[in-house]
Backbone of each chain as ProteinMPNN parsed JSONL, in Angstrom:
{"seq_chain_A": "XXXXXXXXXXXXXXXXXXXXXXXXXXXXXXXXXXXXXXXXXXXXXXXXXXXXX", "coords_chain_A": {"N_chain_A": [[-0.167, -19.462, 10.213], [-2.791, -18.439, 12.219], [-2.937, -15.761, 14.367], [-3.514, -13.492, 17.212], [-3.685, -10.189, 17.578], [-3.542, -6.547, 18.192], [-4.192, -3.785, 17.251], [-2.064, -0.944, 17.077], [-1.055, 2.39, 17.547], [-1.564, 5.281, 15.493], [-3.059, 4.898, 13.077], [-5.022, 2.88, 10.735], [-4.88, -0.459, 10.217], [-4.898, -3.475, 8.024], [-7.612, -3.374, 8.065], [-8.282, -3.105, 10.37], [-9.367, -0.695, 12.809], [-7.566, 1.655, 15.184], [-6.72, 0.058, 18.319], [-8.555, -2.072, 17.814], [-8.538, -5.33, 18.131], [-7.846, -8.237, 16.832], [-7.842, -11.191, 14.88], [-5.664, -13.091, 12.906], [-4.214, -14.529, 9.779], [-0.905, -13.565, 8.745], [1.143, -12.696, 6.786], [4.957, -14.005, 7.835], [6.964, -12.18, 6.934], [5.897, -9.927, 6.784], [4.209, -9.285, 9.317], [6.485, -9.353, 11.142], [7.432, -6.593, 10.261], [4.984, -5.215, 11.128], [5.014, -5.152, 13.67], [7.364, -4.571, 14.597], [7.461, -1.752, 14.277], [5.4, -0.958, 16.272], [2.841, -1.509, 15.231], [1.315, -3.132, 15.093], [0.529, -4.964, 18.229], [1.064, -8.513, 19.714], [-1.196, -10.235, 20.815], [-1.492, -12.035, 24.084], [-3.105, -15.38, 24.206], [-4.942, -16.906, 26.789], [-3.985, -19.754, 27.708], [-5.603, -22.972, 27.025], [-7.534, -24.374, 30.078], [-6.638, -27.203, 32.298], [-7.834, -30.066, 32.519], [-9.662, -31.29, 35.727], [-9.041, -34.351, 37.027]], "CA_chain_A": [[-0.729, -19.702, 11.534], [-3.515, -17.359, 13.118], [-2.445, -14.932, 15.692], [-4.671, -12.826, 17.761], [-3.527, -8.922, 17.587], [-3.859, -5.528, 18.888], [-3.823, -2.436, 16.689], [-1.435, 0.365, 18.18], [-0.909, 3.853, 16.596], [-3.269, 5.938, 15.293], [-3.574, 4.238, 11.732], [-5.987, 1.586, 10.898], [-4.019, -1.437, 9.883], [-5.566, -4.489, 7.227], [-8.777, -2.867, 7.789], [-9.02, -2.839, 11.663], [-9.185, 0.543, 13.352], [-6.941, 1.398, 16.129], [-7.649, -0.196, 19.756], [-8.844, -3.029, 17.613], [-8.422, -6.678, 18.719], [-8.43, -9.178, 15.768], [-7.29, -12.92, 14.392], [-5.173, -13.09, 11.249], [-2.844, -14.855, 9.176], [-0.375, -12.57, 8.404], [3.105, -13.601, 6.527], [5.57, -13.614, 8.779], [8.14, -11.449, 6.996], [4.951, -8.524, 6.999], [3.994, -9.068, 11.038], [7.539, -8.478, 11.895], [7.546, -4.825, 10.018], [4.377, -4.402, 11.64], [5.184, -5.558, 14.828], [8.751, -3.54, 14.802], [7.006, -0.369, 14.141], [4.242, -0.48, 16.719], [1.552, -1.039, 14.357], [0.245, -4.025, 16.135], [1.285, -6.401, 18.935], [0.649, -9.594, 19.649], [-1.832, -10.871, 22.547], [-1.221, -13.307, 24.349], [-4.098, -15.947, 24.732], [-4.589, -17.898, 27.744], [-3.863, -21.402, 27.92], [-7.042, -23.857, 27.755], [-7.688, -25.141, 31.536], [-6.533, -28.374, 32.558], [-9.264, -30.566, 33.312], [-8.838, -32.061, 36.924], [-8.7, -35.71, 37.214]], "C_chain_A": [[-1.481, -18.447, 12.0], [-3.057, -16.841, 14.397], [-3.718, -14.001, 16.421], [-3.471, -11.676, 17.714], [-4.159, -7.701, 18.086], [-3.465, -4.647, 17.881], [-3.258, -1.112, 17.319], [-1.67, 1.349, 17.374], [-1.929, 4.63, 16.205], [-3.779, 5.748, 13.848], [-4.027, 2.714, 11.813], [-4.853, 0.674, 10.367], [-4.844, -3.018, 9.714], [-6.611, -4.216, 7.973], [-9.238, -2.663, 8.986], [-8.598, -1.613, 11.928], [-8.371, 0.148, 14.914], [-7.314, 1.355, 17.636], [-8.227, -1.447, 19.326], [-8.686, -4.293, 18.0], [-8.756, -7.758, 17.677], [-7.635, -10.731, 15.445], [-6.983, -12.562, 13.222], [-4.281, -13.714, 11.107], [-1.995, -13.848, 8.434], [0.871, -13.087, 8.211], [3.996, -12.957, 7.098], [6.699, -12.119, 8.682], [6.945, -9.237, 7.2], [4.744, -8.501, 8.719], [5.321, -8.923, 11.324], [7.761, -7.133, 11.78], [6.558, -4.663, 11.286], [4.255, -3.768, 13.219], [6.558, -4.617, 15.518], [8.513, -2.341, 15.006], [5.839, 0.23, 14.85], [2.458, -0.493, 15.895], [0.327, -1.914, 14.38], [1.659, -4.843, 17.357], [0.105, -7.363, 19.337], [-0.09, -9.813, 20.86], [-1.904, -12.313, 22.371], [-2.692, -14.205, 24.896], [-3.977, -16.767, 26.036], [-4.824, -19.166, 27.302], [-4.438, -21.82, 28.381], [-6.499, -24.6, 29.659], [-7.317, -26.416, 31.257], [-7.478, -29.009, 33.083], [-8.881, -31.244, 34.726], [-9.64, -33.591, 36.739], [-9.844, -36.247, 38.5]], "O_chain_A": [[-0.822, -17.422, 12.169], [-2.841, -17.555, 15.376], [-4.842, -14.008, 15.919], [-2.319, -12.1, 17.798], [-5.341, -7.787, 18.419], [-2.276, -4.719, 17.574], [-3.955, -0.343, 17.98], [-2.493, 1.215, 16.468], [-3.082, 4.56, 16.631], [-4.779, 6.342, 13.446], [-3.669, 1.77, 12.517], [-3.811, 1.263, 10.08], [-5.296, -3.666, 10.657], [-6.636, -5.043, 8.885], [-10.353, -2.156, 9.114], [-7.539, -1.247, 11.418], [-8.396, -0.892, 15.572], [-7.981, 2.223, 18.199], [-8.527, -2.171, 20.274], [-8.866, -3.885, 19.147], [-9.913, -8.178, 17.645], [-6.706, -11.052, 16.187], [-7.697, -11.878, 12.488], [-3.398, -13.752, 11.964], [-2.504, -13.309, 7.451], [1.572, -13.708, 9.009], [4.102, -11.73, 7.087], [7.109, -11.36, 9.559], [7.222, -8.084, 7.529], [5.232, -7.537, 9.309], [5.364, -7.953, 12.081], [8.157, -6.435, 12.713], [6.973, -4.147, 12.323], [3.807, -2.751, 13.748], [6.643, -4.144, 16.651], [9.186, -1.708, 15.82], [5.283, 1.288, 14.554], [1.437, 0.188, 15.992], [-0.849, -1.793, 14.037], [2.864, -5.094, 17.336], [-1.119, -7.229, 19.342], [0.45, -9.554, 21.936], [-2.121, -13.187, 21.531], [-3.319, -13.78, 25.866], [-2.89, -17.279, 26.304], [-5.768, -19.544, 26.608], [-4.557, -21.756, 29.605], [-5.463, -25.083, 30.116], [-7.556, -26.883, 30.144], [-8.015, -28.589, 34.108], [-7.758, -31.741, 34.814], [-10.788, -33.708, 36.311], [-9.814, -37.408, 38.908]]}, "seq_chain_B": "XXXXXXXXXXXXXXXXXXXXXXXXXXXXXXXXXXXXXXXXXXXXXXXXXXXXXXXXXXXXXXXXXXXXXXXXXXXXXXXXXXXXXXXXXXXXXXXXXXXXXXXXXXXXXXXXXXXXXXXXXXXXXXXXXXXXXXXXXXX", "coords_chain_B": {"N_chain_B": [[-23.379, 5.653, -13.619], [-21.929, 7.805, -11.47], [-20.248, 11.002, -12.385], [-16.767, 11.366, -10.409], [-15.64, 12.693, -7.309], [-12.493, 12.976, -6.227], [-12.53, 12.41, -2.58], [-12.329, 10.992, -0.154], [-10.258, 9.237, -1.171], [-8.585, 6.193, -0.793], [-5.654, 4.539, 0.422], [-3.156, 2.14, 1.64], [-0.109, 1.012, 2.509], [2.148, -1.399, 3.236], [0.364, -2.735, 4.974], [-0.774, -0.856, 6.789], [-2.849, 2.058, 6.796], [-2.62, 4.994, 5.524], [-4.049, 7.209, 4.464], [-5.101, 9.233, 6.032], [-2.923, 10.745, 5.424], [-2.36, 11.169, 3.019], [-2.231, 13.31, 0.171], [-2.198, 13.245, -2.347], [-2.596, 11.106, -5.35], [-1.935, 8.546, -7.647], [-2.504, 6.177, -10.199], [-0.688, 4.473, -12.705], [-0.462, 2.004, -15.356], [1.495, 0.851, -17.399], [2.086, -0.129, -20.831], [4.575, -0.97, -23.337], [5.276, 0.363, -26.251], [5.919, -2.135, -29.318], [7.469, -2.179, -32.41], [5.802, -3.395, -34.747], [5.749, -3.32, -37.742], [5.924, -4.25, -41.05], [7.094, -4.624, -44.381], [5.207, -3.385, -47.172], [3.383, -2.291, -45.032], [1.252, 0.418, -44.779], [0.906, 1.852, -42.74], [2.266, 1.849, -39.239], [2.688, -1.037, -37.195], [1.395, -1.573, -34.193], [2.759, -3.172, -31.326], [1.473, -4.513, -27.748], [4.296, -4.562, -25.751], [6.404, -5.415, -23.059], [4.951, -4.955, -19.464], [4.368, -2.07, -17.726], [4.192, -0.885, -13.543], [3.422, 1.725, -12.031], [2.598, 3.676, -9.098], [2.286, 6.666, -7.24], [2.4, 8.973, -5.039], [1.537, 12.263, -2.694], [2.39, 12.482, 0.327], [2.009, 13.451, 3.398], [4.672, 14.168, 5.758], [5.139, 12.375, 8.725], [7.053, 11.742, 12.099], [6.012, 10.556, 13.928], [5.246, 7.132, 16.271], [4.876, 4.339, 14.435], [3.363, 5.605, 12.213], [3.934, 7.915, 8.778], [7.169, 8.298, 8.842], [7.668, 6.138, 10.102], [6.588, 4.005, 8.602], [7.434, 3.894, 6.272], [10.312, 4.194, 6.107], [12.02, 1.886, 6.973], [11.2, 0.209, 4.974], [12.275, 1.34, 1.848], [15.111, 1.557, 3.353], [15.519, -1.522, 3.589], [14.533, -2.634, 1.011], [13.003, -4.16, 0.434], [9.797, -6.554, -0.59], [6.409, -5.298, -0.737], [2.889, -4.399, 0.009], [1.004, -2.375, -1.767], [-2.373, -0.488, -1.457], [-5.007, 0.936, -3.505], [-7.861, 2.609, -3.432], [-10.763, 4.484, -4.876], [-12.594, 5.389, -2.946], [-12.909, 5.133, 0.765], [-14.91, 3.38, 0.857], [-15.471, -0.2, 1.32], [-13.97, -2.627, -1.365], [-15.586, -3.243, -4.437], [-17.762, -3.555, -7.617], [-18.045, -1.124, -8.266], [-15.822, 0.43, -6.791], [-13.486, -0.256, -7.437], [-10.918, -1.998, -6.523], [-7.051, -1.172, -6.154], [-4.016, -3.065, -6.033], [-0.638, -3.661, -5.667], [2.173, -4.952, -5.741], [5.139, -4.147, -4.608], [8.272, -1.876, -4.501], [10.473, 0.404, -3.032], [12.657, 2.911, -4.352], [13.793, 5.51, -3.723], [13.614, 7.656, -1.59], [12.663, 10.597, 0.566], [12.782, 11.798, 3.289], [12.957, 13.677, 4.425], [11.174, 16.988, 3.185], [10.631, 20.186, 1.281], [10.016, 23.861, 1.99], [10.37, 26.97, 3.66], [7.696, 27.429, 6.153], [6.091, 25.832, 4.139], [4.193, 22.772, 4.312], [5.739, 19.79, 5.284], [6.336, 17.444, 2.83], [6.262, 14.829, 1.266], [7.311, 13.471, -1.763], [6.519, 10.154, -2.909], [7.046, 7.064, -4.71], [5.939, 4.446, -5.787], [7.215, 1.284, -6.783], [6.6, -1.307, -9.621], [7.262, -4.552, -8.255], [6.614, -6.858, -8.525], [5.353, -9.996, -10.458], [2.857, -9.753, -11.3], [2.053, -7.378, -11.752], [-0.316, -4.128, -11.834], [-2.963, -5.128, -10.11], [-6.326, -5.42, -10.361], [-9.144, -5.592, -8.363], [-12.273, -6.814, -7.278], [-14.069, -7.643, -6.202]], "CA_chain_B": [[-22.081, 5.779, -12.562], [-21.543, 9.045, -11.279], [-18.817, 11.369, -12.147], [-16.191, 11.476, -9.173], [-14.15, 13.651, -6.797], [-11.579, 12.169, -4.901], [-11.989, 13.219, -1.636], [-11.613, 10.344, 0.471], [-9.639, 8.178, -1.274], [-7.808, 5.314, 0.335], [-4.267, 4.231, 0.545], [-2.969, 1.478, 2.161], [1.194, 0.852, 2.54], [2.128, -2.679, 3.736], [-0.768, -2.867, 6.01], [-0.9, 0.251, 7.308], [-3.536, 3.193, 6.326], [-2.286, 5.799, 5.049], [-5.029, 7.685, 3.665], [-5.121, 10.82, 6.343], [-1.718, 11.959, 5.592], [-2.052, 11.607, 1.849], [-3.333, 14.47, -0.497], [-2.798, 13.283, -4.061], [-2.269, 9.617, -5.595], [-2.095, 8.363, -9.05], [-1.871, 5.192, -10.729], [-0.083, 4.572, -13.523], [-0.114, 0.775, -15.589], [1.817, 1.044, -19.097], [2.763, -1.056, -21.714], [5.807, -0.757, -24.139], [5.182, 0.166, -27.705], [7.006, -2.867, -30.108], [7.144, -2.28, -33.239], [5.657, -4.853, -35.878], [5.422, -3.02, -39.124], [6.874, -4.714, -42.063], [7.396, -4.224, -45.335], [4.218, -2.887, -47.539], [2.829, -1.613, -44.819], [1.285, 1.896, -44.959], [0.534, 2.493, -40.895], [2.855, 1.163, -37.817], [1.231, -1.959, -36.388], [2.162, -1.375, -32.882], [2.141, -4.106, -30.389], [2.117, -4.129, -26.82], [5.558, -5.44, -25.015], [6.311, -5.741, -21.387], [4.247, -3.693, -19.298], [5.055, -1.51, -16.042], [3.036, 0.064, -13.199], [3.839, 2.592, -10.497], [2.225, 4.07, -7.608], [3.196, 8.117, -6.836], [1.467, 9.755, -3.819], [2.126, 12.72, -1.997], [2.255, 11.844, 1.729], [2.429, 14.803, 4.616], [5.125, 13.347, 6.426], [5.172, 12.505, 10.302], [7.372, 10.806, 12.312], [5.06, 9.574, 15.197], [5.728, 5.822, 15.977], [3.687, 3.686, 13.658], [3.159, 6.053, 11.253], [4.61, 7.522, 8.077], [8.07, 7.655, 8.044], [7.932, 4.848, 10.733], [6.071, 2.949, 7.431], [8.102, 3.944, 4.45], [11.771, 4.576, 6.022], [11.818, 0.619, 6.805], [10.668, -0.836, 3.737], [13.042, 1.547, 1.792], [16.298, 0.844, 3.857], [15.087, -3.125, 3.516], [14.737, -2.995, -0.417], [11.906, -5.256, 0.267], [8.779, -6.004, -1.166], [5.374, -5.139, 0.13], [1.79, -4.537, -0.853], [-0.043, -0.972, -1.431], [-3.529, -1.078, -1.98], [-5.646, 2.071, -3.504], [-9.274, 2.576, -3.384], [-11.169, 5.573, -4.924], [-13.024, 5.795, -1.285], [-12.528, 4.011, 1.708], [-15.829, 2.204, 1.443], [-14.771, -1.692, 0.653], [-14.045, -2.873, -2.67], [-17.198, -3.46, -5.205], [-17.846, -3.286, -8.653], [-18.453, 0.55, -8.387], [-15.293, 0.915, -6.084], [-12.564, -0.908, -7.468], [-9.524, -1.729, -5.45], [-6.175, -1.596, -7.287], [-3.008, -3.665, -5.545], [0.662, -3.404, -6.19], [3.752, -5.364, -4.984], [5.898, -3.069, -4.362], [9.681, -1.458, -3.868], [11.159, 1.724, -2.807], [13.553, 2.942, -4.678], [13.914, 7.101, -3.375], [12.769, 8.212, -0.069], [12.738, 11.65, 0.77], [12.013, 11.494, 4.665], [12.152, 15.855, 4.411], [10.957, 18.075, 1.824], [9.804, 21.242, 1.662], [10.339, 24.581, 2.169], [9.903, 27.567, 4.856], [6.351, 27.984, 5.615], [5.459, 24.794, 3.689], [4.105, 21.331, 5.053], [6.915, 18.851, 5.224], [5.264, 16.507, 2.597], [7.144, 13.604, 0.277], [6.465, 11.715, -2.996], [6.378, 8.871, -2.883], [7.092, 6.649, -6.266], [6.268, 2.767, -5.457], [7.479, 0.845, -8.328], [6.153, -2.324, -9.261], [8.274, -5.295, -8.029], [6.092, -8.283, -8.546], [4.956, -10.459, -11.965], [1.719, -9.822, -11.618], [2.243, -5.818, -11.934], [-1.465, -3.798, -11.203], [-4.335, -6.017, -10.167], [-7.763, -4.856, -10.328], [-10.312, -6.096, -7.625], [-13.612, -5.938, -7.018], [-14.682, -8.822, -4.945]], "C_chain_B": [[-21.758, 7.266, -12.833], [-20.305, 9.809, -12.112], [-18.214, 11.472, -10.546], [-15.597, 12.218, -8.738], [-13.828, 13.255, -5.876], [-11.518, 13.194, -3.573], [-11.994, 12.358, -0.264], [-11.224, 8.505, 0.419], [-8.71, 7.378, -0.322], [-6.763, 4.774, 0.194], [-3.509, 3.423, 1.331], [-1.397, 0.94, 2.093], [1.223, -0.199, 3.925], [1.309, -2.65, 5.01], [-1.663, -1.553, 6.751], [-2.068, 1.666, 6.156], [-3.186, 4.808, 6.22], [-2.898, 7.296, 4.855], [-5.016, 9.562, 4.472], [-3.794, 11.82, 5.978], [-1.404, 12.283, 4.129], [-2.569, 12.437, 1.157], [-3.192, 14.404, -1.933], [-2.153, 11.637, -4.169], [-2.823, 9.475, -7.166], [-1.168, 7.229, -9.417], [-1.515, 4.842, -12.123], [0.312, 2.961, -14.144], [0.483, 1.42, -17.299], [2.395, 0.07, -19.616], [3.69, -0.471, -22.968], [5.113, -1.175, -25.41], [6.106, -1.276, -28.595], [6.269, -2.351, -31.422], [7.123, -3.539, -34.507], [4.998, -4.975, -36.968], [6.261, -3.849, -39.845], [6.516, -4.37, -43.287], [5.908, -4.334, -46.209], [3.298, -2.907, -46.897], [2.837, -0.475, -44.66], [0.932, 2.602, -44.036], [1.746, 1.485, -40.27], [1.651, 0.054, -37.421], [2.262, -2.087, -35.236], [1.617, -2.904, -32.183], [2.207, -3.747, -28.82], [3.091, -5.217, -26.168], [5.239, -5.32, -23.401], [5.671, -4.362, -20.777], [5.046, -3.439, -17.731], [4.253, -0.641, -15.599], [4.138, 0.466, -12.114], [2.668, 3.594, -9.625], [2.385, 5.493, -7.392], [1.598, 8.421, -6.316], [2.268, 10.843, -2.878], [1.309, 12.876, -0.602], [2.827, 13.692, 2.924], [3.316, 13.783, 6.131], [4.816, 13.963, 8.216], [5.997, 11.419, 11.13], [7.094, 10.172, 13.688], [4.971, 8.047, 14.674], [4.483, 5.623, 14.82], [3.317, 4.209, 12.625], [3.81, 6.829, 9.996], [6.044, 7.279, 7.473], [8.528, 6.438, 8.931], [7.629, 3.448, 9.625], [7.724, 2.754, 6.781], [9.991, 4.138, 5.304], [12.525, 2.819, 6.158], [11.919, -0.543, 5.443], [11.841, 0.234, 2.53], [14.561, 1.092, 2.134], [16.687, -0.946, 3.153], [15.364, -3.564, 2.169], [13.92, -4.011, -0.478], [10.944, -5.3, -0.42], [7.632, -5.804, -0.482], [4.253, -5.082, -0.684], [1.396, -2.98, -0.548], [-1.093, -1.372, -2.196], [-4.404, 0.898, -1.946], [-6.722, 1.459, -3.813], [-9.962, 4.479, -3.763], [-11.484, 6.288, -3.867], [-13.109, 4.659, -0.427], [-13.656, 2.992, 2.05], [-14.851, 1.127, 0.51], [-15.19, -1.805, -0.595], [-15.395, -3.249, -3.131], [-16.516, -3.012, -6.595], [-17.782, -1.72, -8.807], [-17.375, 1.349, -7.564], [-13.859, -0.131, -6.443], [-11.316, -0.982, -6.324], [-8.355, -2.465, -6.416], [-4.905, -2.052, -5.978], [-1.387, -4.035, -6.352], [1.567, -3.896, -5.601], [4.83, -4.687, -5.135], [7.389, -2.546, -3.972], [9.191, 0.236, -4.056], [12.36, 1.371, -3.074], [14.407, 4.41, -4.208], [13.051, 7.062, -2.127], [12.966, 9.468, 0.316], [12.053, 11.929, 2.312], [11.938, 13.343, 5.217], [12.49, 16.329, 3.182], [10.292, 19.037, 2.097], [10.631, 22.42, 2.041], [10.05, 25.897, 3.402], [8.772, 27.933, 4.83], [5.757, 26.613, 5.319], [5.194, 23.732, 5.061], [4.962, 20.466, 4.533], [5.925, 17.5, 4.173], [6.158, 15.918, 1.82], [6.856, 13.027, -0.485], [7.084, 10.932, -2.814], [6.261, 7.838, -4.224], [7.083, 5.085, -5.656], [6.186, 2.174, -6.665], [6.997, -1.014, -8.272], [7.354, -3.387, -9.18], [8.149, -7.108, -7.919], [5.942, -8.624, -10.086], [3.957, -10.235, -11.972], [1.018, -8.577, -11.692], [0.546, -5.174, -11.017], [-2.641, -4.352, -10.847], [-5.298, -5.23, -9.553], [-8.717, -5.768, -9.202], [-11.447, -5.806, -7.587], [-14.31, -6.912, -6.313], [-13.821, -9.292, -3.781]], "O_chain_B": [[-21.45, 7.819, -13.888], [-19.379, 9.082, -12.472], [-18.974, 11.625, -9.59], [-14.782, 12.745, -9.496], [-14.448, 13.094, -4.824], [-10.881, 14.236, -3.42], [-11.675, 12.971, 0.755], [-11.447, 7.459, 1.028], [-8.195, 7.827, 0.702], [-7.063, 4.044, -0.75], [-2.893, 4.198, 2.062], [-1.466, 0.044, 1.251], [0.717, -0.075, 5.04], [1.895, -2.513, 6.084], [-2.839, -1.449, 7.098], [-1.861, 1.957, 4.978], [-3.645, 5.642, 6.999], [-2.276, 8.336, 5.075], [-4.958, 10.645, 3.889], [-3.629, 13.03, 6.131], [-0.621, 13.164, 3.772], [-3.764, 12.499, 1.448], [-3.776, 15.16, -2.709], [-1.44, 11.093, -3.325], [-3.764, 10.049, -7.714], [0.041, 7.073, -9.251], [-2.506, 5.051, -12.823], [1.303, 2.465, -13.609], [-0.068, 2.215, -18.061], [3.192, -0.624, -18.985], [3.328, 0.586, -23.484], [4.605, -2.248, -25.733], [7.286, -1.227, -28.248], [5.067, -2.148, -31.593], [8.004, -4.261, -34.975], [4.196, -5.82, -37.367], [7.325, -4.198, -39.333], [5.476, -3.713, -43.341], [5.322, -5.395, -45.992], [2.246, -3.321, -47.385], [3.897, 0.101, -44.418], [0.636, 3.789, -44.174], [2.061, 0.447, -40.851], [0.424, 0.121, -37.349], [3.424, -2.492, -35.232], [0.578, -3.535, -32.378], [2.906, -2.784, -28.503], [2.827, -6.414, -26.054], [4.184, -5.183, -22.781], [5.735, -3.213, -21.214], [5.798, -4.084, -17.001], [3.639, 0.182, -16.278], [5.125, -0.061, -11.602], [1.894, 4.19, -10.374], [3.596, 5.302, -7.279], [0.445, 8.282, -6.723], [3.351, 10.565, -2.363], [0.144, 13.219, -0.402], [3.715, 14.544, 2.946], [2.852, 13.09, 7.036], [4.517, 15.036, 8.741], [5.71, 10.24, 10.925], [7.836, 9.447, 14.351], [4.775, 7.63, 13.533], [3.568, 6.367, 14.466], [2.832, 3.413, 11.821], [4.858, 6.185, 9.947], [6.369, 6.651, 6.466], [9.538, 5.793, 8.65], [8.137, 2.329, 9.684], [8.646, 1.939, 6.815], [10.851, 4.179, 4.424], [13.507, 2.565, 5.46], [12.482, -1.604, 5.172], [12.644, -0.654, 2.242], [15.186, 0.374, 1.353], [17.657, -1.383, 2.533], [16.116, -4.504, 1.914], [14.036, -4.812, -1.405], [10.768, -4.288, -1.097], [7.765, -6.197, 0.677], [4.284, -5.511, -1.838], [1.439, -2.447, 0.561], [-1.103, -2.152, -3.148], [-4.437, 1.73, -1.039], [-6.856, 0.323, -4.269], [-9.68, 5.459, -3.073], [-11.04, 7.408, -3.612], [-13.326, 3.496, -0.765], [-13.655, 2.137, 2.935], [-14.029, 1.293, -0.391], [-16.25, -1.387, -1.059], [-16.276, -3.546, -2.325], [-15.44, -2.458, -6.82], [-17.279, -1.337, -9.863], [-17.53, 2.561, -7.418], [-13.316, -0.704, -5.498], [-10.966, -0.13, -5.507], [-8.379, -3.509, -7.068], [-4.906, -1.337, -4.976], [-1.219, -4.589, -7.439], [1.955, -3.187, -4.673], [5.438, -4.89, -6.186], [7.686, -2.941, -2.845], [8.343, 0.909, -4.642], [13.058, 0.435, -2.684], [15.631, 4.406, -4.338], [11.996, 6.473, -1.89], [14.175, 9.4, 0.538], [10.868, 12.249, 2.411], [11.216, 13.958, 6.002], [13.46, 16.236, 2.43], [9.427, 19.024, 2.973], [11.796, 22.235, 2.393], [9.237, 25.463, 4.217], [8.381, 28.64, 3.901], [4.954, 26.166, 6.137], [5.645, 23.749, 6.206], [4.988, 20.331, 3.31], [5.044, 16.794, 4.666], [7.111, 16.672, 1.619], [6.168, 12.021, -0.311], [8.282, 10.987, -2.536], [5.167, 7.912, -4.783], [8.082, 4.595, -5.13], [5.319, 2.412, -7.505], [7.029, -1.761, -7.294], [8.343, -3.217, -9.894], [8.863, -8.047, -7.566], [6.292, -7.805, -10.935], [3.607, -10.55, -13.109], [-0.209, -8.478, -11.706], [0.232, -5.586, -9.9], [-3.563, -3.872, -11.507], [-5.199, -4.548, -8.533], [-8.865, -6.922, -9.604], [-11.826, -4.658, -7.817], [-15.391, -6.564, -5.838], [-14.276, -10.087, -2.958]]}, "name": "protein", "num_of_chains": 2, "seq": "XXXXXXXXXXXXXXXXXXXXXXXXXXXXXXXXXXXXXXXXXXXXXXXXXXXXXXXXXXXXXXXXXXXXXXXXXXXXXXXXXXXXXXXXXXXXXXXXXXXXXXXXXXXXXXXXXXXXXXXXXXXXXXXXXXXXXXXXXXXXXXXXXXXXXXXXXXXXXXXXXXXXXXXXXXXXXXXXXXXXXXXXXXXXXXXX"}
C-alpha cells in the first residue's frame, strides 16, 4: 500500500533527501525500522471532501 | 572507461544513506573451490561450489537520532534481514555505475572503537543472508 512520507534526520533515505515529502511502497517490516528511528514519518493526508447533497 | 578513485562512493543501509560517515567499503562475492580431479588426471579440475558475499565498511560512528548507530544497533539486536546497496558514486545506477545489492545480517557490532585521540569509527561486516547473494544492477 502507498504511503505518503516525510524524511527526518540528516540522512537521505531510498533516495529522497532530508525535508523531503514522497509516496512509496515500502514493506512494512522496513517502514517500521524506519519509522522507529526517526528516519521518516508518516503524513497524514486529508480526507477527500464530501460532496453536499 | 576511465580509471577510478573512490571518492564519493555510496552506501546505503536498510534505506538509510550512509555514505557521509563512511570512509572505506569493499565488496567481496566468492565461490568455494570443489574438487573434481580424478584419476589420470595431471592438473586439479576445480569447480565452483556454493558461493558467499559480504559487505565490510568502515563507518565513523554517531549516535544522533536517525543516524548510524540509530541504523545498525537495531538491525543487529533484531538479527533481521535488510538491504545495503553500494554504488561506486552517488550518481544513479547505469552501465558505467553499477549498483551492487545485498540482503543482509549483522552478526558483530561494535557501537565504540577506537582509541585516545582517534575518531570513534566501526567495521562493519554485513554478511549475506539471502539466496540470491550479490546482485549486480545497472538499470
Amino acid at each position: 500500500m502507498k504511503r505518503t512520507y516525510r524524511v527526518g534526520g540528516a540522512h537521505s533515505v531510498l533516495g529522497r533527501e532530508p525535508g523531503a515529502v514522497f509516496t512509496a511502497e515500502i514493506p512494512p517490516d522496513q517502514e517500521a525500522r524506519l519509522i522507529q528511528r526517526g528516519s521518516l514519518t508518516r503524513v497524514q493526508k486529508d480526507a477527500p471532501k464530501k460532496e453536499k447533497k | 572507461m576511465a580509471k577510478i578513485v573512490l571518492k564519493d562512493a555510496f552506501i546505503q543501509v536498510d534505506g538509510t544513506d550512509l555514505s557521509d560517515h563512511v570512509s572505506s567499503v569493499t565488496l567481496e562475492d566468492s565461490a568455494e573451490e570443489v574438487d573434481l580431479t580424478a584419476f589420470g588426471a595431471d592438473y586439479r579440475e576445480l569447480g565452483q561450489g556454493l558461493k558467499d558475499a559480504t559487505i565490510t565498511a568502515t563507518v565513523f560512528q554517531d549516535f544522533a537520532a536517525s543516524s548510524v548507530d540509530s541504523v545498525l544497533a537495531p538491525l543487529y539486536a533484531s538479527g533481521g534481514t535488510f538491504g545495503v546497496v553500494v554504488r561506486a558514486t552517488s550518481a544513479s545506477k547505469s552501465a558505467t555505475n553499477p549498483e551492487y545489492t545485498l540482503t543482509s545480517r549483522l552478526f558483530t557490532y561494535s557501537p565504540i572503537a577506537g582509541g585516545v585521540g582517534e575518531a570513534s569509527t566501526t567495521d562493519v561486516t554485513f554478511r549475506n543472508a539471502g539466496t540470491a547473494g550479490l546482485q549486480r544492477g545497472t538499470a
